[in-house]
C-alpha positions in Angstrom: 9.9 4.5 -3.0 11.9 7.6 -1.6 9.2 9.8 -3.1 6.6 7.5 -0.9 8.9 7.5 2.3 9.2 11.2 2.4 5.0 11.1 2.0 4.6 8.9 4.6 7.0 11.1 7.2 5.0 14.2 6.2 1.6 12.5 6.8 2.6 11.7 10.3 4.5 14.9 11.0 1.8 18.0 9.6 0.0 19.5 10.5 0.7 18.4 13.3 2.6 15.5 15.0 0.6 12.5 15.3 -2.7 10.8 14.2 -5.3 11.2 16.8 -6.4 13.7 19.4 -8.8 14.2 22.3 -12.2 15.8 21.5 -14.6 17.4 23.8 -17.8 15.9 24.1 -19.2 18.1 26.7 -19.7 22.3 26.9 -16.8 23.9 29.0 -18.3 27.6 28.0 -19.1 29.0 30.9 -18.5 28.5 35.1 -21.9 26.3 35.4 -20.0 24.3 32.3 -16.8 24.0 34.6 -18.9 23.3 38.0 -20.6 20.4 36.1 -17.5 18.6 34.6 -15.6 19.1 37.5 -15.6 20.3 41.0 -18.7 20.0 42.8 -20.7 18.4 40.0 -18.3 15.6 39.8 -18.8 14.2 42.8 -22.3 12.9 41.9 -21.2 10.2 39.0 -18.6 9.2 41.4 -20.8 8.8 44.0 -22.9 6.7 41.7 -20.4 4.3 40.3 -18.4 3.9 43.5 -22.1 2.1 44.9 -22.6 0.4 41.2 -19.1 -0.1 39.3 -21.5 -0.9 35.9 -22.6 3.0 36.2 -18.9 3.9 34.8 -20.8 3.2 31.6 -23.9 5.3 32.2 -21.3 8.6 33.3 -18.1 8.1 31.7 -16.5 7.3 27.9 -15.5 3.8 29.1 -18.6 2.0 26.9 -17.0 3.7 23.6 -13.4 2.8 24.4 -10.3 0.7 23.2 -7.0 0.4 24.8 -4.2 -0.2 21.8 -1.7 -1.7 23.9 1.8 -3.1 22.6 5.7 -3.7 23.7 7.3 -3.5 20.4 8.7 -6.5 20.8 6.9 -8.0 16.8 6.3 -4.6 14.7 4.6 -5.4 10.9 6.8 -7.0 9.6 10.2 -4.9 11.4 10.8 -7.1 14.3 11.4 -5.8 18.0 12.0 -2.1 17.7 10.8 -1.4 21.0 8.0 -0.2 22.7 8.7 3.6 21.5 8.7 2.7 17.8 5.4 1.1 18.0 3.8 4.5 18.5 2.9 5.4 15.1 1.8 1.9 14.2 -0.7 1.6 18.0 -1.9 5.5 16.6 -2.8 4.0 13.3 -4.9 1.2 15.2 -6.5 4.2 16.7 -7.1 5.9 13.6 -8.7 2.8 12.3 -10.7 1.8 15.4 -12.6 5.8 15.3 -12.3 6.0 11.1 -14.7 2.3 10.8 -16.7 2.0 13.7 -16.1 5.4 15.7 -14.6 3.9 18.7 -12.2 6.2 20.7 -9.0 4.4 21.2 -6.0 5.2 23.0 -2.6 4.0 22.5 -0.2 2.4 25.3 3.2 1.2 24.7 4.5 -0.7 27.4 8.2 -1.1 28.5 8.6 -4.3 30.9 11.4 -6.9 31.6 9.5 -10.2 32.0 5.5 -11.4 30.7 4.4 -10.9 34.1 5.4 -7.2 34.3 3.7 -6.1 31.0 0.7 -8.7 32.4 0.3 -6.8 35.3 0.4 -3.1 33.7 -2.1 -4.2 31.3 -4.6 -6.1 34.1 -4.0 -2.8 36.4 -5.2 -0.3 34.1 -7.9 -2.4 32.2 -11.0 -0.8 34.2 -10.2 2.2 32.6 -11.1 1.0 28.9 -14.0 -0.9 27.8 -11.5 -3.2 25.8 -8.0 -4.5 25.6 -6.4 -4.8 21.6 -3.3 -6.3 22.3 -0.6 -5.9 19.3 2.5 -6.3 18.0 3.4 -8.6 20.5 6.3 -11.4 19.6 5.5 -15.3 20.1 4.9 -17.6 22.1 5.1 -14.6 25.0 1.7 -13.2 23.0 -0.2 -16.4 23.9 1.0 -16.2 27.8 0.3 -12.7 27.4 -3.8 -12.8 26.3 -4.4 -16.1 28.1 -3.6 -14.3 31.3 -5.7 -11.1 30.4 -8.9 -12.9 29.5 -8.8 -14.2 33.4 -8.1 -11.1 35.0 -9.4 -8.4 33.2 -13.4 -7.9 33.3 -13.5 -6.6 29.9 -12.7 -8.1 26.6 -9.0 -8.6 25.2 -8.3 -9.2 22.2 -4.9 -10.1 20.6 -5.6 -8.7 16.7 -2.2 -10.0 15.2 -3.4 -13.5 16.3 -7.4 -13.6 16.1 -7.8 -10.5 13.6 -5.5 -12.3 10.4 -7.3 -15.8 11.6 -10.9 -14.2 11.2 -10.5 -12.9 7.9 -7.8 -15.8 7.0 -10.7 -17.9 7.5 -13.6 -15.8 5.3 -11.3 -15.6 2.9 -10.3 -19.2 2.7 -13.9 -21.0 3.2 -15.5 -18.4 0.0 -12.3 -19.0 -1.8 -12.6 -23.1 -0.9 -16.3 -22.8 -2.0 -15.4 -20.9 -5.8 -12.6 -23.9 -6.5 -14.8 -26.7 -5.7 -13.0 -28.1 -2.6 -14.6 -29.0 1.0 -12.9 -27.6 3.4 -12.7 -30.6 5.6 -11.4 -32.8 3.1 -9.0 -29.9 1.9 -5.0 -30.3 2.5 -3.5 -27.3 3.9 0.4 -26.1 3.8 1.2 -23.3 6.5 4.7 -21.8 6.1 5.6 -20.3 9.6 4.3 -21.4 12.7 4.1 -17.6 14.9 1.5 -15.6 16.4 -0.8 -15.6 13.1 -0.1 -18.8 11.7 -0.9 -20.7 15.1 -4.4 -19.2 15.7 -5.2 -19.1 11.8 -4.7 -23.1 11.7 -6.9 -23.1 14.6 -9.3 -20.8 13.8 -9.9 -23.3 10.6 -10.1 -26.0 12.1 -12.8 -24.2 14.1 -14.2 -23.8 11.2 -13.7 -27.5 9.6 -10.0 -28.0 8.5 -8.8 -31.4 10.0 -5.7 -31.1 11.9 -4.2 -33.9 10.3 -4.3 -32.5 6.9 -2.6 -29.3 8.2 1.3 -29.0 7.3 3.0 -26.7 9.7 6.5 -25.1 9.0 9.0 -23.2 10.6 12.3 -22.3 10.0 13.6 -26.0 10.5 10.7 -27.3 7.8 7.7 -29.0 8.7 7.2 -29.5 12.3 6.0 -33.5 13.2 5.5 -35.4 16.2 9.1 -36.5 16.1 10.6 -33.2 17.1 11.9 -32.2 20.3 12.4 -28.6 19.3 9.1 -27.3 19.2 6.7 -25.4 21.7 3.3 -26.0 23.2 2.1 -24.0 20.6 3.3 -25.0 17.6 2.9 -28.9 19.1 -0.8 -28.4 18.2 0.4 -28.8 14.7 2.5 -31.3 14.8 1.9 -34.0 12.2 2.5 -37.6 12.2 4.6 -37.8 9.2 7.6 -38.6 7.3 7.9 -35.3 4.9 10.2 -33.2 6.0 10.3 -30.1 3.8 7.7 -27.5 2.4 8.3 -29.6 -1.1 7.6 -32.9 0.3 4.2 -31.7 1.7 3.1 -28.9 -0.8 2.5 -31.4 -4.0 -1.0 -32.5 -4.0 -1.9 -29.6 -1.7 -5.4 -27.7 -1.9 -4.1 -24.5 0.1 -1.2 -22.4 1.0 -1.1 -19.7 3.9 1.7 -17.8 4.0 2.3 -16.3 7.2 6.1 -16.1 6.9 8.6 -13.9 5.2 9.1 -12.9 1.2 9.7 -15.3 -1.7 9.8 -18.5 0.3 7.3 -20.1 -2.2 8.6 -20.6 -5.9 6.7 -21.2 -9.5 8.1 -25.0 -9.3 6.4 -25.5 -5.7 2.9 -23.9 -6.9 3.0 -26.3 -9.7 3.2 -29.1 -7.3 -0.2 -28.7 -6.1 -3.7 -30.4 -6.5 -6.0 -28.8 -9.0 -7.7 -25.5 -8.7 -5.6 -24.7 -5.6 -5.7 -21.2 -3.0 -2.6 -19.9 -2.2 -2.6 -16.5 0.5 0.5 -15.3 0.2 0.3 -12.5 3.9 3.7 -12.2 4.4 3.9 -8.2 4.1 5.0 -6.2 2.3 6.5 -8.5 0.7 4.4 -12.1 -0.1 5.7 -15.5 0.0 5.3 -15.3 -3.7 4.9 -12.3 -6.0 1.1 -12.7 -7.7 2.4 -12.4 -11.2 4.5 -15.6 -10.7 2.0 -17.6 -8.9 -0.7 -16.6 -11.6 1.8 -17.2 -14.5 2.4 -20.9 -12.8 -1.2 -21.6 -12.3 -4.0 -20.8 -14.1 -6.3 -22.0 -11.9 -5.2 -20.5 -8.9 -6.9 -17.9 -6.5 -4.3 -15.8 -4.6 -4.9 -13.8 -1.7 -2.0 -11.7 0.1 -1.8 -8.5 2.4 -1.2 -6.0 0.3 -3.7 -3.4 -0.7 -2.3 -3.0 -4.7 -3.4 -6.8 -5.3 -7.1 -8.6 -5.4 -8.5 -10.5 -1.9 -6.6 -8.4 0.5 -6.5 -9.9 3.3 -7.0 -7.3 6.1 -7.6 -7.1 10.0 -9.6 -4.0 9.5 -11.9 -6.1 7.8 -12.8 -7.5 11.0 -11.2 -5.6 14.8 -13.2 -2.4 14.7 -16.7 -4.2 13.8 -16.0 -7.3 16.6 -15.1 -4.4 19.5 -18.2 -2.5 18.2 -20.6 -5.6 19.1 -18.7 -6.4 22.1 -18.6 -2.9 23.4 -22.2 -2.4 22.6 -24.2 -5.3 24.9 -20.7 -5.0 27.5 -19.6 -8.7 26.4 -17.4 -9.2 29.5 -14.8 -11.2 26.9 -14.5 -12.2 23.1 -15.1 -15.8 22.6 -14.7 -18.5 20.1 -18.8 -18.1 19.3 -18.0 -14.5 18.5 -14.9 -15.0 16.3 -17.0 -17.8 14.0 -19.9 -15.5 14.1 -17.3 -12.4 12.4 -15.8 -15.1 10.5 -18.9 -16.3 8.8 -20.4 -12.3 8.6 -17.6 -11.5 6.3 -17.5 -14.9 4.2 -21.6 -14.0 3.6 -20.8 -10.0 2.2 -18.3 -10.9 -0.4 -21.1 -12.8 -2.0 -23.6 -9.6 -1.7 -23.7 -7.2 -5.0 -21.4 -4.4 -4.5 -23.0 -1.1 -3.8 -22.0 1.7 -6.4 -19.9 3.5 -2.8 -17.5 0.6 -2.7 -16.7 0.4 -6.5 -16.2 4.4 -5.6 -13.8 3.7 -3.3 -11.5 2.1 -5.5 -11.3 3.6 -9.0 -8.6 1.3 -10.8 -11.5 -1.6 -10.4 -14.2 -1.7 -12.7 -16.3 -4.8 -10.9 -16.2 -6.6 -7.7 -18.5 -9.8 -8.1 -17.6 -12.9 -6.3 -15.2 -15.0 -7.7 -11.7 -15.5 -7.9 -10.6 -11.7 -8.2 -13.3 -11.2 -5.0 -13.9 -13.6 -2.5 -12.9 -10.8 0.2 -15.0 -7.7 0.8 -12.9 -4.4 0.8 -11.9 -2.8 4.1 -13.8 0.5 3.0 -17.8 -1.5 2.5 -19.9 0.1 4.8 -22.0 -2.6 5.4 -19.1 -4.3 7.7 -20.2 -2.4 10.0 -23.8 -3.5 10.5 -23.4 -6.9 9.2 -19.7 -7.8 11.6 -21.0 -6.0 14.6 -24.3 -7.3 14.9 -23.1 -10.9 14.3 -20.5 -10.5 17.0 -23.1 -8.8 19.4 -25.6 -11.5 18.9 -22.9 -14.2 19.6 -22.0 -12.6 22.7 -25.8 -12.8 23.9 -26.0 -16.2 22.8 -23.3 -17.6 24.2 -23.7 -15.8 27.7 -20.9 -13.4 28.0 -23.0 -9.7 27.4 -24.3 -7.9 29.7 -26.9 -6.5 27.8 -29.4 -8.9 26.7 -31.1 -7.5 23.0 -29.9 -5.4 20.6 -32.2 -2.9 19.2 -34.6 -4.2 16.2 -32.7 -0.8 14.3 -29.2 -1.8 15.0 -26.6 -0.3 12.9 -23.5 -0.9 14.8 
């Protein structure tokens, strides 16, 4: 691991310091070059968007970009190291954001006192950007946060650690649903935490078909029921009418596990407590709630999911941020709605199921076959097709449900 640390230092500080940079897209050769990009020639695209705001996107980069915007205050899985520390991590959002769907991206910590001062920032420099990823951004302040974003800001924002992990969560858990032989409405689910993630992952399935009251919701005082007078609005959404009181009492006879949580909080004993042919995702990262060798050796029926890269059915928010931004950005979707989120949902579910072109399986030489099944039921972050098949979902969504500006994709659309 020291070997990998040092790595991982030298990758961010050669060749040079960082992960991203600012490319021209423009000549600046000669003085007709200079006169054009600046002064006089830039007071004719000013002139135009200052009598039609919407010509920003005809003059500017604003159509093609993504604020990465974060306080620190819920970094991976390190906690609240401040906004300063969340650098590299908001650069590696941009790095992803230009690697899978070539949006430019820009990173903005945020240093603040109250929700209302990072609110404010965030709503006063919005027009700048043609979208708003929020990250790394503790509960319940994250929900205040977005809530208050969507209604002031006139583009789309979009809180990844919350609607990201419940997108492809939810892909994930319907194909993985589908290959055990379960219906996801009549399927009993066990959540183990009850933050950012876990809240809008639970709702995001139920979105998709999960009925509340077969949803099991703990925190770090056990499963949270309507009896309790600890809990917030938030987690009060899941609160279920029940006498179990502990992640044994409600795990046996269980269809599904989501781990959203903190390492080894799930044990071989618990596992074996569950129905038949049970999911477990393990996301808790980088270290799952259980270790995939001892969840497999407990069940041999089991599909297992977690969010580690070194383990089958990763599951990964680049599966799913860059593509949604690319179809919002490109009909202007003036927000990303619940429509859209199903719509990337369901995109993702329908790839794993698609034969694996020979690139992927390129990709990733220590695999030998992706077919759907148990080992697949995920598409890797690096298919190519994502792109296409995410993006024109979301764009479509967006025009069907009323929030884009531009009203048809092209019949050629590639994302």
């Amino acid at each position: 691991m020291s070997d990998f640390r040092q790595q991982a230092l030298d990758y961010h500080e050669f060749p040079v310091p960082g992960k991203t940079a600012v490319c021209l897209t423009k000549s600046a050769e000669t003085s007709m070059d200079l006169a054009l990009a600046y002064s006089p020639g830039v007071a004719e695209p000013v002139r135009e968007i200052a009598a039609n705001p919407d010509n920003a996107y005809r003059y500017t980069a604003k159509g093609n970009t993504v604020a990465v915007i974060s306080n620190g205050t819920a970094i991976l899985g390190l906690g609240n190291l401040g906004p300063l520390a969340s650098k590299p991590v908001m650069e590696g959002k941009a790095l992803l954001f230009k690697r899978f769907a070539n949006i430019d991206s820009t990173d903005i910590e945020v240093k603040h006192r109250t929700p209302e001062e990072f609110i404010n920032t965030v709503e006063a420099i919005a027009d700048t950007f043609g979208g708003i990823n929020l990250e790394d951004i503790k509960a319940p302040e994250c929900f205040e946060i977005e809530k208050a974003l969507i209604e002031r800001c006139n583009v789309p924002v979009f809180h990844d650690d919350q609607h990201g992990t419940a997108i492809v969560t939810a892909a994930g858990m319907i194909n993985a649903l589908e290959i055990q032989g379960k219906k996801i409405e009549e399927s009993i689910f066990v959540c183990m935490g009850a933050g950012a993630a876990a809240i809008a992952c639970m709702t995001m399935l139920v979105k998709c078909g999960v009925q509340r009251e077969n949803v099991y919701m703990l925190d770090r005082k056990g499963v949270i029921h309507t009896r309790r007078d600890d809990i917030n609005e938030y987690k009060a959404l899941f609160a279920n009418n029940t006498d179990k009181r502990t992640l044994q009492d409600v795990i046996k006879g269980a269809d599904a596990f989501l781990g959203l949580s903190g390492p080894d909080v799930l044990s071989a004993e618990d596992i074996a407590l569950m129905a038949e042919n049970p999911v477990v995702f393990a996301c808790s990262n980088p270290d799952p709630e259980i270790k995939p060798e001892v969840a497999h050796e407990a069940r041999k029926d089991l599909i297992m999911g977690t969010g580690r890269s070194d383990y089958p059915n990763q599951v990964n928010n680049v599966l799913c941020f860059p593509f949604i931004f690319r179809g919002a950005l490109d009909v202007r979707a003036s927000q990303i709605n619940d429509e859209m989120k199903i719509a990337a949902v369901h995109a993702i579910a329908e790839l794993a199921k698609e034969e694996v072109p020979a690139s992927v399986l390129a990709a990733y030489p220590d695999v030998s076959e992706l077919k759907f099944g148990p080992q697949y039921v995920i598409p890797k972050p690096m298919d190519p097709r994502l792109l296409q098949n995410v993006a024109k979902a979301v764009a479509q969504a967006a025009i069907d449900s009323g929030v884009a500006a531009i009203q048809s994709l092209p019949e050629n659309y590639l994302g």
